[in-house]
N, C-alpha and C positions, 0 to 999 in steps of 0.2 A: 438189069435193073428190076428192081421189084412192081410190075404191075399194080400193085394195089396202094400205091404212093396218089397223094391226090396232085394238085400243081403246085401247092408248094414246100411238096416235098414230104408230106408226113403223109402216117400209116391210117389215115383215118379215111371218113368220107366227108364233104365237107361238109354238109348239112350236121355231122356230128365235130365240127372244131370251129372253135370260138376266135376269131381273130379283132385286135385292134386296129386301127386306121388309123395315124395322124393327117387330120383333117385340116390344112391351114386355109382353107377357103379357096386354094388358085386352081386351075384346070389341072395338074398331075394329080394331087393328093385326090380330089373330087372322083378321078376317073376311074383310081386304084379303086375307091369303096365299091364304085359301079360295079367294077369288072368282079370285084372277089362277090359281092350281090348278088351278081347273074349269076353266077356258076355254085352258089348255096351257100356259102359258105354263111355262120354265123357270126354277123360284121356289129363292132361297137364301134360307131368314131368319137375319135376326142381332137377336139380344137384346144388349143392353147393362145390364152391371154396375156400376152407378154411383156407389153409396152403400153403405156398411154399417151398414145400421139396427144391428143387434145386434139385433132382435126377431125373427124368418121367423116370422111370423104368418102365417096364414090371412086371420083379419079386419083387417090391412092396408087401412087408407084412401088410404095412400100408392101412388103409381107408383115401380117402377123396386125392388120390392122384393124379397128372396128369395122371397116365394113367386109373386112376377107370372114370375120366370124361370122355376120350374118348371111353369106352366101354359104356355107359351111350349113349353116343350119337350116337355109332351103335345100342344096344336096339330101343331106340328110333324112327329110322332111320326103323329098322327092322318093330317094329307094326307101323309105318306110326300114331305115337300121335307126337303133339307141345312139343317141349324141348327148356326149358330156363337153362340159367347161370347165377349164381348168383352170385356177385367178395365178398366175406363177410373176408376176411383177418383181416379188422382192427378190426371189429367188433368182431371175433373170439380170435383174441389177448387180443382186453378188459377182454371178458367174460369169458374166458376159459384158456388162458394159463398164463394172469398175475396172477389170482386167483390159480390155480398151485402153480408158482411158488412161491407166496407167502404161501402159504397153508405147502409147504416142507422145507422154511425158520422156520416156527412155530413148526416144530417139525412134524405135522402133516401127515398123509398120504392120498392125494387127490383124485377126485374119476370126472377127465376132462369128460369121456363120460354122466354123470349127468349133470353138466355143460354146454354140448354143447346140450343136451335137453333141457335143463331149456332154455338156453339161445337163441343162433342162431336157434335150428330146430324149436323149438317147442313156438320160442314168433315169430322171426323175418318172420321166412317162414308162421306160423301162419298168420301173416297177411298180408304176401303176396298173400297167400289162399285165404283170405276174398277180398283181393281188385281186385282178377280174378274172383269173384263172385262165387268160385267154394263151390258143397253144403258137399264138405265133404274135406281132409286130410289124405290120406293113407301112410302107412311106412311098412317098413319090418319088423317092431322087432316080436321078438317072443313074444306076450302077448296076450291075449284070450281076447275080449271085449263085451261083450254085451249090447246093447240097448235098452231100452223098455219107450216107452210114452218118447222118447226126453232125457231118460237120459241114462250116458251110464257108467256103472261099468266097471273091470279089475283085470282080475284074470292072476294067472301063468299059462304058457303055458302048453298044454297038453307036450310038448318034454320037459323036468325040463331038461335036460343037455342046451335047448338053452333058455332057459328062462329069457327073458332081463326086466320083472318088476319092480327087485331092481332099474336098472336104470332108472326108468321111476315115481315113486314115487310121484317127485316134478310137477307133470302135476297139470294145475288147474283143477279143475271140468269145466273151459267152454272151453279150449282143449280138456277134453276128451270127452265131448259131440260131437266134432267137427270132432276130430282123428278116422281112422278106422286101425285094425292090424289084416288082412286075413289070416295071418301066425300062430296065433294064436291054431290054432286047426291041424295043420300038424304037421308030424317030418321032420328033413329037408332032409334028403331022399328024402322025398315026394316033398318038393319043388325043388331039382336037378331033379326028376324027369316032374315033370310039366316045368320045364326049359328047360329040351330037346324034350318035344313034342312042345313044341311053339318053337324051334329051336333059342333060344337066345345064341349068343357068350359068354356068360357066365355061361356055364351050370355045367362047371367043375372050374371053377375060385375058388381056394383055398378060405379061409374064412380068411378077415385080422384081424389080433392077433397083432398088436403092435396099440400103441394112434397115432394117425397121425403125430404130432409132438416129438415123443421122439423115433425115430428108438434104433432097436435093445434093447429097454425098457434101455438105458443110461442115465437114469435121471439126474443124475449128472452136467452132459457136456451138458445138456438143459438149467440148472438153471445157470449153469456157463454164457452162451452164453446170457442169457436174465439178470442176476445180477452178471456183473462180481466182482469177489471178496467176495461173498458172501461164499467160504469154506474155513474155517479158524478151524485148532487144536483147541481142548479141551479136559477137562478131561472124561476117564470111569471112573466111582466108581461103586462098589459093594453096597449091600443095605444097610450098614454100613456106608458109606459114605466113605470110605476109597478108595484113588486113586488107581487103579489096572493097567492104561493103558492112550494112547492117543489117541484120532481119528480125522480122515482127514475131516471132515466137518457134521456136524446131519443131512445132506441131505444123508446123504451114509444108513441109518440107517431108521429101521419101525419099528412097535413094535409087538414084538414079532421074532422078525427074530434072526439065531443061528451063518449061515454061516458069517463070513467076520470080525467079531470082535476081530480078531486076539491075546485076554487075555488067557492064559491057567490058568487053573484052576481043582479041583478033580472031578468035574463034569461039563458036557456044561453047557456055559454060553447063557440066551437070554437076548435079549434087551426089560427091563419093564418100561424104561420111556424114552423118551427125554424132556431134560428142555431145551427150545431154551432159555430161558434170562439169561440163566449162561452157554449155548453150552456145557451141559454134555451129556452125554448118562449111563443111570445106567442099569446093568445087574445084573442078580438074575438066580435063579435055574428055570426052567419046572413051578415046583408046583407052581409058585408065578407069574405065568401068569395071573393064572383063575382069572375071574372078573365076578360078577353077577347083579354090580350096575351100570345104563349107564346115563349118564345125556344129554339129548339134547332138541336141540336148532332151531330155525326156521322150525316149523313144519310146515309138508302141509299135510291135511287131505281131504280126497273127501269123507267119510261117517260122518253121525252126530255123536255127541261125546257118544251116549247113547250105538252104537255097543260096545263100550269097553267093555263093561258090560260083555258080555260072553268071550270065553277061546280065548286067541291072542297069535299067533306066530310071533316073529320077526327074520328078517335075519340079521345080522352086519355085511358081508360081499357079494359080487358079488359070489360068488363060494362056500358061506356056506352053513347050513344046517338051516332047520325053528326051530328055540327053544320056548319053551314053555316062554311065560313071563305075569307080569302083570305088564300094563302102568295106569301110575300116571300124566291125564295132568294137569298143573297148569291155563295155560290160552291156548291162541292161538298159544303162542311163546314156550311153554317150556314144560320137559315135563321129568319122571323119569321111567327108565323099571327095573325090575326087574326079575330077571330071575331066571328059577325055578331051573337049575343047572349052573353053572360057566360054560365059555366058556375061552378061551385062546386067545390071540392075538390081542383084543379086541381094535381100535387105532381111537385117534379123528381125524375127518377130514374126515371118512367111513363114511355110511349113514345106519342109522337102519330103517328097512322097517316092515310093521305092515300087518298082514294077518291073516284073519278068515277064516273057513271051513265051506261052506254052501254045497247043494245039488248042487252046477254047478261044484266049487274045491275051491282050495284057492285066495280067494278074498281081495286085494290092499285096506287098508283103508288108505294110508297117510305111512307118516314117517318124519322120522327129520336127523339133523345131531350132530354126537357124537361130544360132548366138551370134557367131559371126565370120 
């Protein structure tokens, strides 16, 4: 390896490379600035304005909220780097919440913090990056990167509880050449702890758990407020087809979920399909969840198509587990998994992500999204 590589990766020294920061105000993003600070590097951060809650709370569970900006900009304030704002509302709305909302209209269950990487972080601020001349892109997510000769792979993070690769999937290969995730190789322990030797006001800042636009996770009363009118009765049937019940809108409703369906029956009922063009919802027993056929759609791969070859794990959910599968692509677009045992819950509109096992761990080749 080339000795004169700095840490993340380029031929420079860091006092001479210019890096940006996405700064979202929480203790990861805050810690990266720190850490690239201390060690010289020339740090810009930019916060992005995405949402207008109407509430600037303090106790904010959400990300991306009026008060994550103004801890962003004591950070900032604190390591004495440049801080910009970034007003991206309408743009956030295109790409992220109307696709949402329609995604929940289809039946669907949508997966916005993908979308807002795909979209606003990681195309627009991408090239806001480039147009500050800066030679690299840092973030907080939890994913392990390595770079060698200019290219740069992506594995799950050494901490798997904080491990944000599922959503990070849809990166091109010339983002993640660009992109650096320091965090990648800590537990986040570690980084509260490097948060309070660089004495950032966000050492202790809880970790936000709701999507910035759907407090209190009310999905409902989102899709209401953006398509009014949009929940309307229809029929449950059983897998029979037989009416069993009525329900308040398909947006109430994911697949696989037990609570809320209010049908008695001799044994729980789960929700195994919704058909938005006839606004049913059909429930079945447990056993008639498992699904081991998955079909998807708009692939993005960042290894050639030859790694398939050996044993591939995929994840179908943010919080799953790696299943053993083999993928079947047909061209660039499409693509069929198979999976060596059925899994449960399985719902289009998630994103199934593809991972191999080499000697560094498990390695991001791409993934797509479930149809069905």
């Amino acid at each position: 390896m080339n000795n004169d590589l700095n840490s993340i990766g380029l031929n420079k020294k860091p006092s001479d490379t210019t890096v940006v920061v996405a700064m979202s105000g929480g203790v990861d993003s805050s810690t990266v600035a720190g850490m690239m600070k201390k060690e010289g590097y020339k740090v810009i951060g930019i916060t992005l304005k995405l949402y207008d809650d109407g509430k600037e709370v303090a106790a904010s569970k959400q990300c991306c909220s009026g008060q994550d900006i103004m801890d962003a900009k004591r950070v900032a304030q604190k390591l004495d780097i440049d801080h910009k704002i970034l007003y991206y509302q309408n743009k956030f709305k295109q790409g992220v919440i109307d696709n949402f909302v329609d995604s929940y209209l289809k039946g669907e269950t949508p997966i916005p913090c993908v979308q807002c990487n795909q979209t606003v972080k990681f195309k627009d601020l991408f090239e806001v990056s480039k147009d500050l001349k800066a030679d690299a892109m840092i973030t907080g997510h939890y994913v392990k990167s390595i770079t060698s000769d200019n290219e740069t792979s992506m594995y799950r993070a050494i901490d798997e509880n904080r491990d944000q690769s599922y959503f990070l999937f849809n990166t091109t290969k010339e983002q993640l050449n660009y992109l650096r995730f320091p965090l990648g190789s800590l537990l986040k322990n570690e980084t509260r702890e490097i948060a309070k030797k660089l004495d950032l006001n966000v050492a202790d800042k809880p970790d936000s758990q709701d999507i910035c636009f759907v407090p209190n996770g009310d999905y409902a009363s989102v899709i209401q407020k953006f398509r009014p009118g949009s929940l309307q009765k229809g029929n449950i049937k059983n897998l029979d087809g037989k009416v069993i019940g009525v329900h308040d809108g398909i947006i109430n409703f994911t697949i696989g979920q037990r609570k809320g369906i209010k049908v008695s029956d001799n044994e729980p009922l789960y929700v195994i399909k919704i058909d938005s063009e006839k606004n049913e919802i059909i429930v079945g027993p447990r056993e008639k969840l498992g699904k081991k056929n998955i079909s998807l759609v708009n692939l993005n791969l960042l290894v050639d198509k030859l790694e398939f070859d050996n044993e591939i794990y995929v994840k179908v959910r943010s919080t799953g587990k790696l299943l053993k599968a083999k993928i079947d692509i047909h061209n660039s677009n499409s693509a069929d998994v198979n999976l060596v045992n059925s899994e449960d819950g399985i719902s289009p509109g998630q994103a199934c992500v593809f991972y191999q096992k080499d000697n560094i761990g498990f390695k991001v080749l791409g993934g797509g999204w479930i149809r069905n």
